[in-house]
N, C-alpha and C positions, 0 to 999 in steps of 0.2 A: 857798612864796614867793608867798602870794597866789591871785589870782581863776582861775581860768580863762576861756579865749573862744575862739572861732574864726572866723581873719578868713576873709569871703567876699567872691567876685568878682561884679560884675557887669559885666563886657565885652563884653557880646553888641551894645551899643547905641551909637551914637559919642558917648555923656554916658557916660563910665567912671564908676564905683561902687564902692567897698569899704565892705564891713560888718562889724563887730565884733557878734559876737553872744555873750550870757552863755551857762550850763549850759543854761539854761530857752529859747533860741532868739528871746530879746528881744535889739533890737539898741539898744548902748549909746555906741555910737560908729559915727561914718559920716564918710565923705568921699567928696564926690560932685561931680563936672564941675559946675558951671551952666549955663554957652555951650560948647557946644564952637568950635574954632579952628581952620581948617582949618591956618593958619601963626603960628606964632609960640607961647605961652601961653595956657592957659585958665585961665578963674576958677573955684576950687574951692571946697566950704564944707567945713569939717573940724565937725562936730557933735558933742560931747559930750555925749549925752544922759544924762548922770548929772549933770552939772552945769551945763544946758542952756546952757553957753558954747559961742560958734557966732564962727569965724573964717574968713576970706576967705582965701586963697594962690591967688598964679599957681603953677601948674605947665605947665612946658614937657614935650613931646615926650621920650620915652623914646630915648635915644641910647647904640647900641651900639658898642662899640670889638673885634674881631677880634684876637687875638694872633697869631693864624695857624696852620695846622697842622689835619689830620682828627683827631685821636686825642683819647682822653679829657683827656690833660690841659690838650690847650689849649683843647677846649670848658668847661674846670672855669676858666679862667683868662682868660675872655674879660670886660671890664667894661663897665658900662651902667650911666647915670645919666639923671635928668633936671633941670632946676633950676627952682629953689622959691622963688620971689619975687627970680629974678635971678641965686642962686648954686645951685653945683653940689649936689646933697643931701646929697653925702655929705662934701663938706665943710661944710654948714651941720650936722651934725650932729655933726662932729667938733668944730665949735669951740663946740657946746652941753657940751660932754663927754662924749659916745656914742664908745661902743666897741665895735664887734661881732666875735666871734671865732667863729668859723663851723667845723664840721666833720660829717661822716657821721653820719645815724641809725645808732644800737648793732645796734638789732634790727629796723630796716624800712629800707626803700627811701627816702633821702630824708634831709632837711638840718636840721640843728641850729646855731641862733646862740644863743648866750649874748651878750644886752646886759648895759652896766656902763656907770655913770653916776658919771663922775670917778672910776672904781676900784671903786665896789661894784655889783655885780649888781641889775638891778632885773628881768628880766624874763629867759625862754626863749621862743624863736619856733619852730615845728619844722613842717615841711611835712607835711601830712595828705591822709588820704584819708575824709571823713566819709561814714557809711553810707547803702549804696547808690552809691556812686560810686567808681570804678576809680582806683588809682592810678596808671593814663595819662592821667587826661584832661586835658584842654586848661586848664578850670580850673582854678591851684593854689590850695590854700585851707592856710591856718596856724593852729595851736593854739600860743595866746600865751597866759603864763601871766606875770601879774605883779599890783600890788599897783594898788589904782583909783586911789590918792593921782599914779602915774605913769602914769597910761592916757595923757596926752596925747601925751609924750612917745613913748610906745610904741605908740600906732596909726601916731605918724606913722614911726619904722625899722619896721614891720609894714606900711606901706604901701607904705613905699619898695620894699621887698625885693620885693613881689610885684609893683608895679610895672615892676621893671625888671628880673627874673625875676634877678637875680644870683644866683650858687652862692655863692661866697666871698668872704670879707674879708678879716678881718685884718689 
């Protein structure tokens, strides 16, 4: 089902960053803060550099909801969004036709979503550990695998997801 990539973080800085990088470690898509804000949204540029189409989005502030409880399954079941030119992301993405259905890597540490786009499959997102780097650290980084005709689409659930560190959907 298409290209492979791997999205990368950069948060170290208060201009957040993510990067979409191909096999070859060129990066083909970016979405990056421009001002940061201490309150309210920032201006972000979403860059596809495959088809050097370049759009603007507010994104607000990453906003977590607690379900309550120590134990796994309520840290598995805690939600976090943040909104994207005014609405919630993940309901702007629901009413684009995204559908993300999330569950356990088979054979590593870590999380698998299948996107589907009005019912058919366009992409796999899976949380990674690229080498040299620990699957503790603090950066999560994702191996997204989809077709380039949807890269827009799919940086921006590939962003979210890391953005707002969510475990599951569905």
């Amino acid at each position: 089902m298409g290209n492979k990539y791997l999205l990368k973080p950069a948060l170290k800085t208060f201009k957040q960053a993510f990067y979409l990088e191909d096999e070859n470690g060129h990066t083909v898509y970016e979405g990056k803060m421009t001002k940061f804000s201490l309150f309210g949204a920032s201006p972000f540029e979403f860059i596809n550099h495959i088809t050097n189409k370049i759009e603007e989005h507010k994104v607000g502030k990453t906003v977590t909801i607690e379900q309550g409880g120590n134990d796994l399954i309520s840290f598995l079941s805690k939600r976090s969004y943040f909104k994207y030119d005014g609405q919630k992301i993940w309901d702007y993405l629901h009413d684009k036709g995204i559908r993300i259905d999330s569950h356990l890597s088979g054979n590593k540490i870590g999380m698998t979503y299948n996107i589907t786009l009005e019912g058919k499959e366009i992409a796999t997102i899976a949380t990674s550990s690229p080498k040299g780097k620990s699957i503790f650290t603090t950066d999560m980084y994702y191996d997204v695998t989809c077709d380039e005709k949807n890269l827009d689409l799919v940086f921006l659930v590939a962003f979210s997801i890391a953005k707002t560190e969510q475990t599951t959907y569905n």
